[in-house]
C-alpha positions in Angstrom: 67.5 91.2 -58.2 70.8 91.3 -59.6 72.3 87.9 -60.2 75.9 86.0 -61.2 76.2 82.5 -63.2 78.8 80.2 -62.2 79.1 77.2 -64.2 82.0 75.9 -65.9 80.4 75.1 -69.3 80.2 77.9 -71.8 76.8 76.2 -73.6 75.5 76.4 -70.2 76.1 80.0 -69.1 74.9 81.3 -72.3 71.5 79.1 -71.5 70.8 80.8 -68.2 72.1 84.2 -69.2 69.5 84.1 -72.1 66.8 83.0 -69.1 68.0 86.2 -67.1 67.4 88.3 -69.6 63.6 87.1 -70.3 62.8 88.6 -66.8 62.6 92.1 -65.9 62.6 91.5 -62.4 66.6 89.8 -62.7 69.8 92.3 -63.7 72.5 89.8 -64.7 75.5 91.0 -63.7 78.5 88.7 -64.3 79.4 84.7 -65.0 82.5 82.8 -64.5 83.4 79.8 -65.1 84.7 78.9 -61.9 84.2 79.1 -57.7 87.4 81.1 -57.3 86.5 84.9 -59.1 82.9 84.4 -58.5 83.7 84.2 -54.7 86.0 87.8 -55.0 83.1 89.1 -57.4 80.9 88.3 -54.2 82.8 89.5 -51.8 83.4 93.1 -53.5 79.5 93.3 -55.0 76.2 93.4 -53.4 74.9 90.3 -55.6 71.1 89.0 -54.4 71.0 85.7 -56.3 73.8 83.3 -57.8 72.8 80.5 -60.4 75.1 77.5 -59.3 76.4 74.3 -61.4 77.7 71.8 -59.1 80.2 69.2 -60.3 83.1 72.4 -61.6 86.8 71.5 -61.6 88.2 73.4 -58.4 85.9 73.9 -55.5 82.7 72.3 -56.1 79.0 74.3 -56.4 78.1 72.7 -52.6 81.2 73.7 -50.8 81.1 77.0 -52.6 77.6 77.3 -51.4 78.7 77.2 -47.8 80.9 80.2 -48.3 78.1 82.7 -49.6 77.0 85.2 -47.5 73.7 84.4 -46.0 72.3 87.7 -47.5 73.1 86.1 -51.1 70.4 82.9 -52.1 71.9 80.3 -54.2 69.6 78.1 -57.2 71.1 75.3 -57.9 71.7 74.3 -61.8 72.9 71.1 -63.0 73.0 67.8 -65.0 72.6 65.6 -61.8 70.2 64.8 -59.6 71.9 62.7 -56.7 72.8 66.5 -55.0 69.2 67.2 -54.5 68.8 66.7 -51.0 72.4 68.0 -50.1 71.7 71.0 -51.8 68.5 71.7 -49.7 70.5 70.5 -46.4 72.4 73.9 -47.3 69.6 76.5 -47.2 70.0 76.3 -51.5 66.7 77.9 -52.3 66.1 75.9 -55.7 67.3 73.0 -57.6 67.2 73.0 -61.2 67.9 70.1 -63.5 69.7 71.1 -67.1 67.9 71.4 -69.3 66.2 74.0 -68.1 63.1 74.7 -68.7 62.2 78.2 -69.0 58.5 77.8 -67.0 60.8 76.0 -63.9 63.2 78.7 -63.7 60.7 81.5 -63.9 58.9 78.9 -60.4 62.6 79.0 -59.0 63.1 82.8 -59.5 59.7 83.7 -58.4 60.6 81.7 -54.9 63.6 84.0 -55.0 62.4 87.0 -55.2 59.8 85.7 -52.4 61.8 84.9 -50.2 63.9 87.9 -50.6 60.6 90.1 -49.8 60.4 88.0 -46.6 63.9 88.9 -45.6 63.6 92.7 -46.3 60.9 93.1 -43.5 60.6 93.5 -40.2 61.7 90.1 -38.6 59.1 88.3 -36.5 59.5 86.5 -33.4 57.4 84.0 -31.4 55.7 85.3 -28.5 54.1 83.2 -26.7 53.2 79.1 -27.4 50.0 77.6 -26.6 48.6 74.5 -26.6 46.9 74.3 -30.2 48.6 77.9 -31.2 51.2 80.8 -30.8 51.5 84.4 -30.9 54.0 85.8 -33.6 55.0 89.4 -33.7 55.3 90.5 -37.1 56.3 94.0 -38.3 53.8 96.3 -36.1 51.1 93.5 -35.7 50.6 90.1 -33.2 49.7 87.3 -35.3 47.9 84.6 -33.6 48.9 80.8 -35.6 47.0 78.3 -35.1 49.1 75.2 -35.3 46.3 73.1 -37.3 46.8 76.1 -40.0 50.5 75.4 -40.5 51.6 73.0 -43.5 55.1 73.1 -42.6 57.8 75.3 -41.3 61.1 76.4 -43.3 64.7 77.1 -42.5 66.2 79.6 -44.7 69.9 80.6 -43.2 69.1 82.6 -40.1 65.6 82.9 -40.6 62.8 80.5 -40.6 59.8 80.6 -42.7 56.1 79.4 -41.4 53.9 77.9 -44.4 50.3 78.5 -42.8 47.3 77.8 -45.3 46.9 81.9 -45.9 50.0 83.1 -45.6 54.4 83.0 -45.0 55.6 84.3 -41.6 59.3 84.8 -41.4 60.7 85.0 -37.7 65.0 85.6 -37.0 65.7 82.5 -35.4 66.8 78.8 -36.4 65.3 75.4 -37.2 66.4 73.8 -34.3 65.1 76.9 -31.3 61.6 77.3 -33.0 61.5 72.9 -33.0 62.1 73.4 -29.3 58.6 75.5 -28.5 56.4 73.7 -30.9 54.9 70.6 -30.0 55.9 67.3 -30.5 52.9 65.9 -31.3 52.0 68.0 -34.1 55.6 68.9 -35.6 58.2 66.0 -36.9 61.7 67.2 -38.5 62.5 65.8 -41.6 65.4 67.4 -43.1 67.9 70.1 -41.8 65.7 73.3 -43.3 62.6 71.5 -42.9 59.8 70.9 -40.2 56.7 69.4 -41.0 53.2 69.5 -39.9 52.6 65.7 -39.3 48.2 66.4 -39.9 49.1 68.2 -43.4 51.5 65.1 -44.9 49.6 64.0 -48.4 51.4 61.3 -48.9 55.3 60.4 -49.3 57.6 58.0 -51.2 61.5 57.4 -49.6 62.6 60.7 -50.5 60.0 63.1 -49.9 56.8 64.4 -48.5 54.2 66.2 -50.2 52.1 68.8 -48.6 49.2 69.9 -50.9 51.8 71.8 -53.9 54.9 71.5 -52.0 58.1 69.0 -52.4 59.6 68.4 -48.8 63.0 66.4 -49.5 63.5 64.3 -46.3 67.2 64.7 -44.9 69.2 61.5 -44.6 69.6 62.6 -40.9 66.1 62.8 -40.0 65.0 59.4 -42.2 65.1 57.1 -39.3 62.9 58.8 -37.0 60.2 60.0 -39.9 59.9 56.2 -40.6 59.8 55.4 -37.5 56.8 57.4 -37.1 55.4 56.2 -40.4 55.9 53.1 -38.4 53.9 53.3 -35.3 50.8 54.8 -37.3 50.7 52.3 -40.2 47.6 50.0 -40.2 49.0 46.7 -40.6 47.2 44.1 -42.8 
């Protein structure tokens, strides 16, 4: 995957360029310093993946994010934590706190490259929707989903990933039209990118849900109504 590093601190750019360079799989290309050059770099080169500090002088890492073509996934780097769930309301597929650690960047990269397989097939689409499952078209095949199997469901730009117990299904369409066909019993929205199966939910503090391994951050959008279904189902004392 060939990659760029934007971050306005020199230490820092040298950190995740050294990173880069550990993996085979990642062809570091460029770095700058600021939003501006990185956004003509991007514009005039094929780039898969950019590594993003937020808080730069000039046009901030989360408005710059906005800008990227949706072909180009953005990972997050930087000192502060408070951006975490804005960063995954834009479609950022990893966060990473400095210092980084070189075992949570490979995770990060290795979700990259993931998703980036998922992209470069044959889009899926939802066929038909039952009452306890759904036909997906995938490729050549028909993939029958049964809704108990599916952790959660994930928005990434045009695209939306299922997360079933055996495997990720990527279908081209949003969020918000594949919310629409699956039931309302089963399914809850808790963040922009984010659907989750409610039967799967571990457990969950005020931030986010956890599904067996995964971290869903819940969107300040969709708090109200998650609590209010923590609500009606909570044994009361």
């Amino acid at each position: 995957m060939k990659c760029i590093v934007v971050d306005d601190e020199p230490l820092a750019r040298q950190a995740i360029k050294s990173l880069i360079e550990q993996l085979p799989e990642l062809q570091f290309m460029a770095e700058f310093s600021h939003a501006e050059p990185a956004a003509v770099y991007l514009h005039q080169n094929l780039t898969d993946l950019v590594f993003l500090d937020i808080q730069m002088p000039g046009l901030n890492g989360l408005n710059f994010a906005r800008t990227i073509s949706k072909e180009t996934l953005v990972i997050f780097t930087t000192a502060y934590n408070q951006y975490a769930l804005e960063s995954y309301e834009i479609d950022a597929i990893d966060y990473l706190l400095k210092p980084i650690k070189q075992s949570r960047f490979e995770k990060a990269v290795q979700k990259a490259m993931s998703y980036k397989k998922l992209l470069t097939k044959n889009a899926a689409s939802v066929n038909e929707i039952s009452k306890d499952f759904c036909f997906i078209k995938s490729e050549k095949r028909t993939i029958k989903v049964l809704f108990s199997d599916v952790l959660f469901v994930e928005g990434l730009k045009d695209y939306v990933i299922l997360h079933t117990t055996e495997q990720k299904i990527i279908t081209a369409m949003n969020i918000k039209t594949i919310q629409s066909q699956l039931p309302q019993a089963t399914f809850i929205r808790v963040a922009k990118s984010y659907l989750i199966n409610k039967l799967k939910i571990g457990y969950f503090d005020n931030n986010t849900v956890y599904i067996d391994q995964h971290e869903i951050p819940i969107g300040n959008a969709y708090r109200s109504s998650f609590f209010d279904f923590v609500n009606r189902n909570l044994l009361s004392r």
